[in-house]
C-alpha positions, 0 to 999 in steps of 0.5 A: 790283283785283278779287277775281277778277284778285287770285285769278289766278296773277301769270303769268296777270295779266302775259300776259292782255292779251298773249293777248287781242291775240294771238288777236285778231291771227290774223283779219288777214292782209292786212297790209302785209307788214314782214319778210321771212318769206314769206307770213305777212309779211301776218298780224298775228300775226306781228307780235305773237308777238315779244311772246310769245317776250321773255315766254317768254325772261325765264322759260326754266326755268318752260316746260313741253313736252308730252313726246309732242307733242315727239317727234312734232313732232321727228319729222315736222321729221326727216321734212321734212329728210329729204324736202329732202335726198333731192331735193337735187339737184332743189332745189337747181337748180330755178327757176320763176316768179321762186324757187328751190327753197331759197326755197321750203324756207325761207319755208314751212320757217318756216311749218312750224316757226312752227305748233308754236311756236305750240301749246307757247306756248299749251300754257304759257299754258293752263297758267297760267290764261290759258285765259278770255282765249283765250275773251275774245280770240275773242269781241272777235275775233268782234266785230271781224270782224262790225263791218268787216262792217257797214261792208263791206256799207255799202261794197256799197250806197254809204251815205255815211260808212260807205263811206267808212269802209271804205275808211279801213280798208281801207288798213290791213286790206287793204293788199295786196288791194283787189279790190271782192268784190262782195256776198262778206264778207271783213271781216278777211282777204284774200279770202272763204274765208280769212275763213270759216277765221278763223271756224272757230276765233274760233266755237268759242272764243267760245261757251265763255264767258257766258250762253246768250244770249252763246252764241246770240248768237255762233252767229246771228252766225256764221250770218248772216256764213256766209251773206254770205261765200257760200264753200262750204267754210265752208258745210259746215265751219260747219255740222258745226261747229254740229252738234257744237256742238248735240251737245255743249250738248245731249247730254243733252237727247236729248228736245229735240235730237228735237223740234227736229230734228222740228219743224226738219224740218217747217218744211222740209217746209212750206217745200219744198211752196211751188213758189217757194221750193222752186224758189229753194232748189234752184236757189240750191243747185245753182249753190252746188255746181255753181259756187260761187256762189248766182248761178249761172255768173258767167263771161261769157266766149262758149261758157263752161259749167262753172266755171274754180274747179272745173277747177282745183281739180281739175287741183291735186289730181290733180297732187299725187295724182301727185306723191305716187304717184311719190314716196310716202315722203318726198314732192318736198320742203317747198315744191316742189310748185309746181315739179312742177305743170306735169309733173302736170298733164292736157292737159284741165286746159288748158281752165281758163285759171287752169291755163295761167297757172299752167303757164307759166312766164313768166307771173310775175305770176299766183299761184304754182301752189296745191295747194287742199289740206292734205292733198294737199299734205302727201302730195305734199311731205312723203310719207306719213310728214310726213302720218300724223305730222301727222295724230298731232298732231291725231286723238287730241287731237280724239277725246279733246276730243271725248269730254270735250265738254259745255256744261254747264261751262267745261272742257266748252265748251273740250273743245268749242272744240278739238274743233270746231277741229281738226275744221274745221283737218282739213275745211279742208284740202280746201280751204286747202293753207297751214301758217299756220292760227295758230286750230289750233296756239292749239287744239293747244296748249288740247287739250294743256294740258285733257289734261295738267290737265283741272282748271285748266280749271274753276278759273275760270268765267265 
């Protein structure tokens, strides 16, 4: 045994590899699902977190509970409760698409209370000197993600043998979604954007250990894979994520942060003034924002001239802007704002065909009627008050991180890590409406633990 694992409290050496496999398991969601827990049935860290819970329940009085994290949590459940019971009645009776109005409350209840579990358990884990295997965890989580990738461009070409090992592990890893993407990423997760939320914390984390090279490493990687997953939301989520992280390993070094913007702005400038590349550039740009694909419009379909993607994101929110309007306290209830969509909707929206589908009620093959965002999710389920509560949990601990950020010291490169998270957990939420983001609870529960000892942090490097 090395001096270094010797000098490790015994907690830390018993849950080290308990916590590298843990935060390697949230970039899998495409599991064949085993229990019968809703949609996290298909993410690998459901099934690794009973692990957790046997680790914690043979040492119940050594946990501790952030006191200020408690009563908020306790008091947005309070919140949540009180929004089902109000619309009791409502829940109670409805039924569309195949589920009822308690199923609904009880798979995304426990999707609700899993996310705080999740934080006090890595709270407590920080705080026995765990935090360099979070950091050991993104970084073999980064590495596995890039590999399938490999073997999935592989897969795009047809290469003999690497193809073939795409399709072997995707039996496993993509067990309940085999669309062929085409020349979109989706290494681990289900679908392109679902991988782009993976990265937004496995980056974060695994630049927080090793050299300079180890982090430019990790950052051209994260790069090249943004590029390939071709998702909008990652693109502009990774990028303020990258500035943060330039602002923090350079906030001293405002000489070099100007010569590089300066010399980065020239070699645009050059670039731009070459018509083919300025006209590629553009146009690849605008069919990004205009389409959601560098392609351009890829529907096929006669008379087609604007992207079904958009409608419906569009019809989603505005329904739940509607929702949350009638009912801005407490919101329709946790997990009924599929119930209320076909009442929100707009006879223009019925263009999209994805609309219709979503609006039928008969139709129960097609996916159940997505908000496309956390936040008008939340004002629309749970009200203002779920909302501004759930938004306390975060804010502070992400100005505080974001206050405390450097690349100069380990403490720093996790300040960074948190407040890049969570920065990308609330950017997200314009485009995800699900709870079971695991990287921003594992971050909620570092931020908590650098607030409560900002010194462990620091006590071992790497």
């Amino acid at each position: 045994m090395t001096a270094a694992v010797r000098s490790m409290p015994v907690a830390a050496v018993r849950s080290a590899p308990l916590v590298i496999i843990l935060v390697v398991a949230t970039v899998f969601n495409d599991l064949m699902p085993l229990l019968p827990v809703g949609e996290l049935s298909k993410d690998g860290f459901v099934y690794v977190l009973p692990f957790a819970i046997l680790y914690f329940l043979r040492q119940p009085g050594q946990i501790a509970v952030p006191r200020v994290f408690f009563f908020l949590t306790l008091a947005f459940l309070v919140v949540v409760i009180l929004g089902v019971a109000i619309n009791f009645s409502e829940i109670a009776t409805t039924w569309y698409k195949g589920r009822s109005g308690m199923s609904r409350v009880i798979t995304q209840g426990m999707a609700v209370a899993l996310g705080p579990v999740v934080a006090l358990m890595f709270f407590n884990f920080a705080l026995r000197g765990t935090l360099p295997e979070i950091s050991r965890g993104a970084w073999i989580a980064l590495l596995v993600m890039s590999g399938v990738a490999v073997f999935e461009i592989a897969s795009w070409v047809g290469i003999p043998g690497l193809s073939h090992i795409h399709q072997a592990l995707s039996v496993i890893i993509h067990a309940e979604t085999s669309d062929f993407y085409g020349t979109r990423l989706r290494m681990t997760a289900f679908e392109a954007s679902w991988a782009a939320v993976m990265l937004t914390f496995i980056f974060p984390f695994a630049i927080t250990q090793g050299s300079g090279r180890r982090v430019a490493l990790v950052a051209g990687i994260v790069v090249v894979l943004i590029l390939l997953l071709q998702s909008r939301t990652a693109m502009l989520v990774i990028s303020v994520q990258m500035m943060l992280f330039l602002l923090g390993f350079f906030r001293h070094r405002k000489d070099f942060m100007v010569h590089a913007a300066t010399v980065g702005g020239l070699a645009v400038l050059t670039m731009m003034m070459i018509p083919s590349i300025q006209t590629s550039v553009l146009e690849k740009g605008g069919n990004l924002i205009r389409y959601g694909s560098m392609d351009g419009l890829i529907d096929p379909t006669p008379g087609v001239s604007e992207n079904v993607s958009n409608v419906t994101r569009l019809a989603a929110v505005r329904a739940g802007l509607s929702m949350f309007e009638e009912k801005p306290l407490l919101g329709v209830g946790l997990g009924q704002y599929g119930f209320h969509y076909p009442y929100h909707i707009r006879a223009e929206d019925l263009r999209s065909w994805e609309v219709q589908n979503y609006a039928t009620a008969a139709d129960t093959e097609n996916s159940w009627p997505p908000a496309y965002s956390l936040h008008v999710r939340m004002l629309a389920e749970t009200g203002s008050l779920g909302y501004l509560l759930w938004l306390a949990m975060i804010v502070p601990l992400l100005l505080r991180s974001l206050s405390q950020s450097t690349g100069a010291t380990y403490a720093g490169r996790l300040h960074l890590a948190v407040a890049m998270t969570l920065t990308g957990w609330l950017m997200l939420g314009a485009s995800i409406d699900s709870f079971r983001f695991f990287g921003g609870w594992i971050a909620l529960g570092v931020g908590l633990a650098l607030w409560r000892s900002p010194g462990k942090a620091s006590a071992r490097p790497t």
